[in-house]
N, C-alpha and C positions, 0 to 999 in steps of 0.2 A: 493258458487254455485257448483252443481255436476257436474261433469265432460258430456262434450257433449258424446253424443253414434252417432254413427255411423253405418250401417249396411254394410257389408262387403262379399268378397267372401275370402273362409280358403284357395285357392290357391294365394291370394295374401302374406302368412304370410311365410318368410321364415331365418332359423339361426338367429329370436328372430326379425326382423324385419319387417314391414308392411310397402308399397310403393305404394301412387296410384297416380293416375292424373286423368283425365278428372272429372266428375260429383262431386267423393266425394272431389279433391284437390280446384275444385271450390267453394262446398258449405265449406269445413273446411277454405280456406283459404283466399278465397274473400267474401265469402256473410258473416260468422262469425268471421273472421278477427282473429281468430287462428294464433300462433305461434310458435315460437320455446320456447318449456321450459313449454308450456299448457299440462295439462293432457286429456286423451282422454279414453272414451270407443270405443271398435269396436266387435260388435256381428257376426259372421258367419252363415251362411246358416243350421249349422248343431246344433246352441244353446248353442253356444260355446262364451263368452265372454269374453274378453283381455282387460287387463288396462294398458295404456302407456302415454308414455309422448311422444311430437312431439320434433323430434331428430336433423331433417336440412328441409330445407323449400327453393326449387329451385323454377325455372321460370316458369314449368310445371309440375312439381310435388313434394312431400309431404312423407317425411320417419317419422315411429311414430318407437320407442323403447317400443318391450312386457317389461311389468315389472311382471305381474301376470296375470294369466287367469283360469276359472271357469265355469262350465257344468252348465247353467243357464237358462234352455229353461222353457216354460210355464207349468212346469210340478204340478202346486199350483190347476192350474184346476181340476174341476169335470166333466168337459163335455165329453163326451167322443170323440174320434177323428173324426170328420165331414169331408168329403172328398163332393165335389160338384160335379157330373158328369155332364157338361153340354154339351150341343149338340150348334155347334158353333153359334150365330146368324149376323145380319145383324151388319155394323156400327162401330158405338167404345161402344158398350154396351158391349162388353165383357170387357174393359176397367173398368167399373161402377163395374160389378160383380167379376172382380178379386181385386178391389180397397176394396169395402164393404166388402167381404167376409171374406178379411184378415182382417179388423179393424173387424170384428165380430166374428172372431178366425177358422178361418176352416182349418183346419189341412193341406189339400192339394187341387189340382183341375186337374182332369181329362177333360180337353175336346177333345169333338170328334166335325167330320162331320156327322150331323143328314141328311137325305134321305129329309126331308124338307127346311134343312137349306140355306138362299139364298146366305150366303158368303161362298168362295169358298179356301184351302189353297192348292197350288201347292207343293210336293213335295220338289220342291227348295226355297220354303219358308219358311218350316219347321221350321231350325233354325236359321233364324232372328228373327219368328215372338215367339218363346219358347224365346229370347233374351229381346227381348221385355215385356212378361209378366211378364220373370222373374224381371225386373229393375219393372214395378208396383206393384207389390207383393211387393219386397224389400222395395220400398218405403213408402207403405200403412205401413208397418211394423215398419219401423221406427217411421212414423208420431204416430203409433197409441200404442206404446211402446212396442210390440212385441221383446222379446229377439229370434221367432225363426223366420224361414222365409218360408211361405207355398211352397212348390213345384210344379211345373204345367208342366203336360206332356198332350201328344197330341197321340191320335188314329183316324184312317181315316174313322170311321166308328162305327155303337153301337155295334154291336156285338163283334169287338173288343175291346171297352170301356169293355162290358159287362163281357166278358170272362175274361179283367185282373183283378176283382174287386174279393177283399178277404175279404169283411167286413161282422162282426158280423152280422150286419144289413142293408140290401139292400133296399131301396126303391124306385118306380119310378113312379112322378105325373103324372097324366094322368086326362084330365078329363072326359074322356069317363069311367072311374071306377063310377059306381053307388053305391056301397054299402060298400067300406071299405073307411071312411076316415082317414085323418091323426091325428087330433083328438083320433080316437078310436083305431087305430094301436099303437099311442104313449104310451095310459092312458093304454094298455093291457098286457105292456111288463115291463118287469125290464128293467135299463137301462143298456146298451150295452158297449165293451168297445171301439166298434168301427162302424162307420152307412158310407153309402153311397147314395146319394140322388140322384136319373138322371131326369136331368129338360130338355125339348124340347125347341126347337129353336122356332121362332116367328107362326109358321103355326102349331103347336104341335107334337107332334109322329105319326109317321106312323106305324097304326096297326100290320107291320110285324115288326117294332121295339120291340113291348112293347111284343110280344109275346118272341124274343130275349131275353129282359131284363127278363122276366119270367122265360125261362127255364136255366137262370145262379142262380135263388134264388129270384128277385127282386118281391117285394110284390107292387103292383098296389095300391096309395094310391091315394085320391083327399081332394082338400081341402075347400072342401062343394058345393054351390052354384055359388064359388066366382073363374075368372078368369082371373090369375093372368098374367102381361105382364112376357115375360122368364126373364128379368133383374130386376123383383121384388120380381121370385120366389125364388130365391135364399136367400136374405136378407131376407123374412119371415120366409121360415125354418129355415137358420142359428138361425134367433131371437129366432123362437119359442124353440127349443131344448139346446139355451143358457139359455133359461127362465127353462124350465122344469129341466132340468140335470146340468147346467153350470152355470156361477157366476153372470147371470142377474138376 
């Protein structure tokens, strides 16, 4: 049987050893019953993967010995990098769409606070709640055998969403667009080697948004007659542009 993997942060790897406790010491050593003298993969956030053996095994935590390690990120793809700009919404659907996303491969996820959006993040919440996304990402990733682990940062707003996006290819659903779909933007272009998509929050974009996302590059695309809830837009594009350009 091949060694279990692991997903991991590369600040825990230090003078050839790796040390953790809470979540992974639990899943490696009580729910998989892991030991001393087991071999282990552990992948890093930057696609970086390390083979070791587990070295001593305490009461709260868990030392693995590096024996080898290997630049091993999803670079086999043809899709080009998908980044998700969403605009924050209601609930734990943002949950759903960082969970999907990464099993659908999306490179990274920008979210903002959209002018419509009804959840609200404080300042001081900032980075619990970047703490947070980042542990389901990580996790999606593992589950879904992801050697990298998509990164998720947060802007308070679209225009600063808008402003820091540097992709090949910009685009933002809207369904108030009448005559470009996403369909005919896709089938018109060679493929890119990098897109950015900005999906609105549950009540859609507010007009002085999309006008924002326009004058940083972002092409107003819709996708036909059909309107999609924001926690499904995401995993449709993802699909579609995995299907078009990527290994669906």
């Amino acid at each position: 049987m091949s060694a279990r993997r692991f997903m991991i942060n590369s600040r825990t790897i230090r003078d050839g050893y790796a040390s953790f406790d809470g979540d992974i010491y639990n899943h490696m050593i009580r729910v998989l019953r892991l030991g001393t003298g087991d071999t282990v993969q552990l992948a890093d956030e930057k696609g970086v993967v390390y083979f070791g053996i587990i070295n001593q095994v305490a009461k709260e935590w868990v030392a693995v010995k590096i024996t080898t390690s290997s630049l091993a990120t999803d670079n086999d793809s043809t899709a080009p990098r998908i980044t998700i700009c969403q605009a924050l919404p209601k609930g734990d659907k943002i949950d759903l769409i960082l969970q999907k996303g990464t099993e659908l491969g999306a490179h990274d996820f920008l979210l903002f606070g959209g002018r419509r959006s009804v959840a609200k993040i404080r300042e001081d919440q900032q980075v619990s709640k970047l703490e947070r996304w980042g542990r389901i990402t990580s996790e999606a990733a593992r589950q879904s055998g992801r050697l990298d682990i998509p990164s998720v940062t947060w802007k308070s707003s679209a225009v600063e969403a808008a402003n820091d996006a540097g992709q090949e290819l910009r685009l933002i659903l809207w369904e108030g667009e009448r005559e470009n779909t996403l369909k005919d933007t896709l089938s018109s272009i060679d493929k890119p080697s990098s897109v950015i998509v900005a999906i609105g929050p549950e009540g859609g974009f507010d007009p002085l948004e999309v006008r924002h996302f326009s004058q940083f590059g972002f092409q107003p695309v819709s996708l036909g007659s059909r309107i999609l809830r924001t926690e499904t837009a995401s995993i449709a594009i993802l699909s579609i542009m995995q299907y078009i350009w990527g290994e669906m």
